[in-house]
C-alpha positions as CSV (number, residue, x, y, z in Angstrom):
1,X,0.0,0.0,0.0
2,X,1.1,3.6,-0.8
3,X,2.2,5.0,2.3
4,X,0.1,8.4,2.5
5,X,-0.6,10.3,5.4
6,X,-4.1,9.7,7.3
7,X,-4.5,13.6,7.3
8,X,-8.2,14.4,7.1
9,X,-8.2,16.0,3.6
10,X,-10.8,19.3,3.7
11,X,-12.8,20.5,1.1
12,X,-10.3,22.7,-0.2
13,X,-7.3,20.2,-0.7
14,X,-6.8,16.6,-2.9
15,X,-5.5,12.9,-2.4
16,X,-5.2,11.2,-5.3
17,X,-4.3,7.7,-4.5
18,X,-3.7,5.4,-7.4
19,X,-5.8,1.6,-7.3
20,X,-3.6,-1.2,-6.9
21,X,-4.8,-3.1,-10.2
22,X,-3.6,0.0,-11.5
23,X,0.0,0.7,-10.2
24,X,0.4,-3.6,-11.5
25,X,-0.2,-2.0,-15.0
26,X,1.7,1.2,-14.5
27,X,4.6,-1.4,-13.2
28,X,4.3,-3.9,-16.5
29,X,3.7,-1.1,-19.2
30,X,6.5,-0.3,-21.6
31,X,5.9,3.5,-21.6
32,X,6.0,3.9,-17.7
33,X,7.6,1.1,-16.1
34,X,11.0,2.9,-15.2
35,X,8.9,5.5,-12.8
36,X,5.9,5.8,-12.5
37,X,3.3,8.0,-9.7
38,X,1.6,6.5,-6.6
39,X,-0.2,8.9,-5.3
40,X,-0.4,12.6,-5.5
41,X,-2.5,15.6,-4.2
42,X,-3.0,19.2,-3.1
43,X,-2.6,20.3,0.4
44,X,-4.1,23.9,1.1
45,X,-2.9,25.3,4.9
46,X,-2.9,21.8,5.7
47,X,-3.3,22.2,9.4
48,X,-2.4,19.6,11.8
49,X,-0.6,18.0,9.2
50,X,2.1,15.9,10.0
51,X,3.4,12.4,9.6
52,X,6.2,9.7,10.6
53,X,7.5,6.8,8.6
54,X,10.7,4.9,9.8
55,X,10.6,2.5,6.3
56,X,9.7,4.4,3.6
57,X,9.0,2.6,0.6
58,X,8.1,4.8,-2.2
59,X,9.8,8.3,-3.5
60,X,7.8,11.7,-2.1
61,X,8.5,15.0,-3.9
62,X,7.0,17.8,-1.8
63,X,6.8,21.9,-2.9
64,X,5.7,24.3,-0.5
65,X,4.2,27.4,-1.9
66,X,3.0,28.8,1.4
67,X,3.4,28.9,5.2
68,X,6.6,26.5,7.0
69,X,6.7,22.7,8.5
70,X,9.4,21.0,10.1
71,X,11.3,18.3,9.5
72,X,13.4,15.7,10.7
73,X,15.0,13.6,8.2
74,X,17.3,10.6,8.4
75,X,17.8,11.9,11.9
76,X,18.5,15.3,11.1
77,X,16.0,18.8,11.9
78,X,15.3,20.7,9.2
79,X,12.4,23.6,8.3
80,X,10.7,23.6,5.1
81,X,9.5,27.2,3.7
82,X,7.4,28.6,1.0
83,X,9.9,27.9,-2.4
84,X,11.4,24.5,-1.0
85,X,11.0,21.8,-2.8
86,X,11.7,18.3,-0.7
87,X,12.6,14.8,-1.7
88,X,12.2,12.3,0.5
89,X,13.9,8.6,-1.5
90,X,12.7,5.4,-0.2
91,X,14.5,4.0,2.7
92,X,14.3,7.6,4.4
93,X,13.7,7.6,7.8
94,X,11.6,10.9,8.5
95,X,8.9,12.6,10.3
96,X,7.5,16.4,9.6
97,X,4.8,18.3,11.1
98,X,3.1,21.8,9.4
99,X,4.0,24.7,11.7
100,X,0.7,24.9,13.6
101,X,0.8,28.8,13.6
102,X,1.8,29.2,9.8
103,X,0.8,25.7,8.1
104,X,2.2,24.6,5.2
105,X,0.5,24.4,1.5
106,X,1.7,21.8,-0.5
107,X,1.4,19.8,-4.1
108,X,3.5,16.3,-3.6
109,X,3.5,12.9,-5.6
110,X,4.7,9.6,-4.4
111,X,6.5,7.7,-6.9
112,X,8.5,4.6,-7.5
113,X,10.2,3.3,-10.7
114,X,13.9,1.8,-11.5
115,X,14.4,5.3,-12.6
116,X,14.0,6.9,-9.5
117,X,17.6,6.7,-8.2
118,X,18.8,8.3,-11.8
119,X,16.1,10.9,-11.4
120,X,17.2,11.6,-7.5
121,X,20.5,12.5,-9.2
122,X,20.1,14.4,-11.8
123,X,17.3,16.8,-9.7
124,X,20.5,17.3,-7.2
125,X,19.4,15.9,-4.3
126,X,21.5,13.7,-2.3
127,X,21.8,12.2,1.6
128,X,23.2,15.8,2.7
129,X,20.4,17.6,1.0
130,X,16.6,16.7,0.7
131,X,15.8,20.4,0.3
132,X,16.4,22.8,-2.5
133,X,15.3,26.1,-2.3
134,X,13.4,26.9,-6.4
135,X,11.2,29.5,-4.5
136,X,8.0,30.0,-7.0
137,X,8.6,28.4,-10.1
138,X,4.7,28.3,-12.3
139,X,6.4,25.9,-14.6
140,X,6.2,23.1,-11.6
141,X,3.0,24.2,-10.2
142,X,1.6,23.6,-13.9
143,X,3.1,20.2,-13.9
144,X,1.9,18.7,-10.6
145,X,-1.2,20.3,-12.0
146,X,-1.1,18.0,-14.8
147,X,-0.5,15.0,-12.6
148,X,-3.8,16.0,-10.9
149,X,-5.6,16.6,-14.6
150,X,-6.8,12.4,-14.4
151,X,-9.5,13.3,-11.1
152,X,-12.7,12.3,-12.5
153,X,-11.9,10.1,-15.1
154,X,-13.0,7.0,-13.3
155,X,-9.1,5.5,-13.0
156,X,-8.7,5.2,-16.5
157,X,-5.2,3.6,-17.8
158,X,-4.6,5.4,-20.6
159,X,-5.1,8.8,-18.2
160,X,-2.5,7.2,-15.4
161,X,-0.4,6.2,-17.7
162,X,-0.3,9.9,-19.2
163,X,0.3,11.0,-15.8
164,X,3.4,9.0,-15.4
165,X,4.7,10.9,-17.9
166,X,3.8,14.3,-16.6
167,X,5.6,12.5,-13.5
168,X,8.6,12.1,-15.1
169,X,8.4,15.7,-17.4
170,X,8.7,17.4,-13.9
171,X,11.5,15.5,-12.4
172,X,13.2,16.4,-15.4
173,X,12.6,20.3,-15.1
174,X,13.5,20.6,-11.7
175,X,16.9,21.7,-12.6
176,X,15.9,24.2,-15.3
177,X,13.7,25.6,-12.7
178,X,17.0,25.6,-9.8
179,X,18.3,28.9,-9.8
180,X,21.3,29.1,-7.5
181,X,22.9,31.4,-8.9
182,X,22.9,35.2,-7.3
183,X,21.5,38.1,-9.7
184,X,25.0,39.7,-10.1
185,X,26.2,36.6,-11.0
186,X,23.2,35.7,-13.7
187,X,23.5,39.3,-15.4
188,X,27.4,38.4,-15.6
189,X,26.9,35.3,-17.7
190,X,23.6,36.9,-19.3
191,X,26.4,39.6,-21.0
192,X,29.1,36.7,-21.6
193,X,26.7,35.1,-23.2
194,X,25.1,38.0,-25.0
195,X,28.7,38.7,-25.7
196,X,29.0,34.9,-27.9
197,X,25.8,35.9,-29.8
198,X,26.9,38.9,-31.3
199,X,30.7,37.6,-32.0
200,X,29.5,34.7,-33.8
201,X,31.5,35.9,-37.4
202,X,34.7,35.9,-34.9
203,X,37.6,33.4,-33.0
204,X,37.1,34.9,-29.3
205,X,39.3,33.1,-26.6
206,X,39.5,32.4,-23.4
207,X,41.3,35.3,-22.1
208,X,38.8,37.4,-23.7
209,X,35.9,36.3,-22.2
210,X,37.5,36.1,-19.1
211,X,38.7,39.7,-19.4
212,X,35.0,40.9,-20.1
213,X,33.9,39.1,-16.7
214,X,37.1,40.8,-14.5
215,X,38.5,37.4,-13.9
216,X,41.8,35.1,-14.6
217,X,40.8,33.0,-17.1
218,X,41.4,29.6,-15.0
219,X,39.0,31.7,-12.8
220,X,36.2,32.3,-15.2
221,X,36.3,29.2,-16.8
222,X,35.5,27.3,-13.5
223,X,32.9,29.5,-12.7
224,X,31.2,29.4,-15.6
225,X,31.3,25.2,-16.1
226,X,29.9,26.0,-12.5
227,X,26.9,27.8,-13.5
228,X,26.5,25.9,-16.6
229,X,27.8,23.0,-16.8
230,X,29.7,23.5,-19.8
231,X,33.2,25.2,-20.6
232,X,32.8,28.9,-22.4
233,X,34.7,27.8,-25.2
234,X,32.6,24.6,-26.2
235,X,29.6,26.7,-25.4
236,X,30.9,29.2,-28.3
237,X,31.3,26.4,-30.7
238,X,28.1,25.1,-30.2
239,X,26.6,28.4,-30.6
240,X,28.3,28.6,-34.2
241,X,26.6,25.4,-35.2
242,X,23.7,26.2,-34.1
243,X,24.0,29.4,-36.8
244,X,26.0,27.4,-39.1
245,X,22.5,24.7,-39.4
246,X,20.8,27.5,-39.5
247,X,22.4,28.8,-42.3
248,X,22.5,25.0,-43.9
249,X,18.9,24.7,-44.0
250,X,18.0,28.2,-44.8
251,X,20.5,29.6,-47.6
252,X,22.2,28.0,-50.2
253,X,25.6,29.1,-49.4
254,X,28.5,27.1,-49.6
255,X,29.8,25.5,-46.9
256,X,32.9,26.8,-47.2
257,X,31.2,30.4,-47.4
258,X,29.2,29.6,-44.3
259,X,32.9,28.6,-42.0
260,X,34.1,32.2,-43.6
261,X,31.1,33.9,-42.2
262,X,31.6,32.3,-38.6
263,X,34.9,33.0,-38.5
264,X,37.0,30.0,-39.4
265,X,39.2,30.3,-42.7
266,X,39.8,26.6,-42.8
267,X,36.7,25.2,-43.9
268,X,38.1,21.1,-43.2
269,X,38.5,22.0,-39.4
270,X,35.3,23.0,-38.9
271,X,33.8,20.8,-40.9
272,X,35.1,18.2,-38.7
273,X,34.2,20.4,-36.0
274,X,30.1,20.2,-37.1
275,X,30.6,16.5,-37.5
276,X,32.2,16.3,-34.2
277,X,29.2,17.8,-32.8
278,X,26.2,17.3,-34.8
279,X,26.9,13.5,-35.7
280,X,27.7,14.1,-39.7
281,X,29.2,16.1,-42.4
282,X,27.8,19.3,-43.2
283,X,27.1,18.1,-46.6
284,X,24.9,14.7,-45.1
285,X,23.0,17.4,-42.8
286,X,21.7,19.8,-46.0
287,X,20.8,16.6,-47.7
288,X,18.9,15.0,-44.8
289,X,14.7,15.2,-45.4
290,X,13.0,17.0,-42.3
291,X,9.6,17.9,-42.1
């Protein structure tokens, strides 16, 4: 059984728990087996919410968009605020209770799935942190909105099994919507990267960018694979074949005109360069149909 809290749901809040015959399906089908939801819901000032599980066996993602709860996980306190978004993977020891003078609102899904370690990952969450701080992000609120989309269609599959994959859309947007980045440090790479753009017909380096930022370039180019998880330079490149596609599909210069125009008088190397990237030769990408 899905290990929900026994919370008396009011009018103004949801518990979506998924039937058993159900989840068997969800576990056996090839277009959600590797995660798929459990339950899910909407908890509005949930007061006198709280809840303790020493084996958990299921996945629970939790965003607070109002009020505060605390939190004890794995044996260590914690308190959850309006922008926090919780994961608590199974085997988590925890307990949490909604602040009783400012009570938490919440939308959360239990899940399970072979996936759910990969996804744990790549959201950023590990046994040192079950809370990152998003504070409001509408793209997740429309997603766990969609989860909740299948109330009232009688526990149709086809609806649950359109939900796992709304499930597994916002695990994978959780770090587009993870901003931890200060707003100094965003307008920074906002110009470096404003800076690529408008350089694309050039060979900028290293020392450049690094220049433009006020930093040694050993310096800089940390920071920046920090912030986006890719080196300035490679970032650059790929920028030129996006314009150099571009280009490929919408003109019919050569493609030796094309490396002139972005900057590289040796038309082989960057050839090799696209291919590198893009997987073929400039020549097999013009000629490929797309519709």
């Amino acid at each position: 059984m899905t290990q929900t809290s026994q919370w008396p749901v009011p009018k103004n809040s949801i518990r979506y728990v998924v039937p058993a015959p159900i989840i068997r399906l969800l576990s056996e089908h090839p277009l959600t087996r590797d995660l798929y939801p459990l339950a899910f819901g909407h908890y509005r000032r949930a007061t006198g919410h709280h809840m303790h599980r020493e084996h958990h066996r299921d996945n629970l993602l939790i965003y607070c968009t109002e009020g505060r709860a605390f939190l004890n996980v794995n044996g260590e306190p914690h308190t959850m605020e309006a922008g926090d978004l919780l994961l608590l993977p199974a085997g988590a020891s925890h307990r949490y209770t909604a602040d009783p003078e400012n009570p938490w609102t919440i939308h959360w899904v239990h899940y399970t799935g072979p996936l759910a370690d990969e996804f744990r990952n790549y959201m950023g969450f590990d046994d040192s942190t079950p809370i990152r701080h998003l504070g409001r992000q509408p793209r997740l609120l429309v997603d766990f909105n969609g989860l909740l989309s299948v109330r009232q269609t009688g526990f149709r599959a086809r609806g649950l099994i359109h939900a796992a994959n709304r499930l597994r859309q916002l695990l994978a947007a959780v770090p587009i919507s993870v901003d931890e980045t200060s707003h100094e440090r965003q307008a920074e790479l906002d110009t470096i990267n404003n800076y690529m753009r408008e350089h694309l017909d050039e060979r900028i380096t290293l020392e450049q960018l690094a220049d433009l930022a006020g930093l040694s370039p050993a310096h800089f180019a940390t920071r920046y694979r920090e912030q986006t998880g890719t080196s300035p330079i490679q970032h650059f490149l790929h920028l030129k074949i996006e314009r150099a596609c571009q280009m490929l599909d919408a003109t019919s210069l050569s493609f030796t005109e094309i490396s002139h125009r972005l900057g590289y008088d040796d038309a082989y190397y960057f050839s090799r360069l696209f291919k590198k990237v893009m997987g073929q030769a400039p020549r097999d990408y013009r000629h490929t149909p797309r519709h």
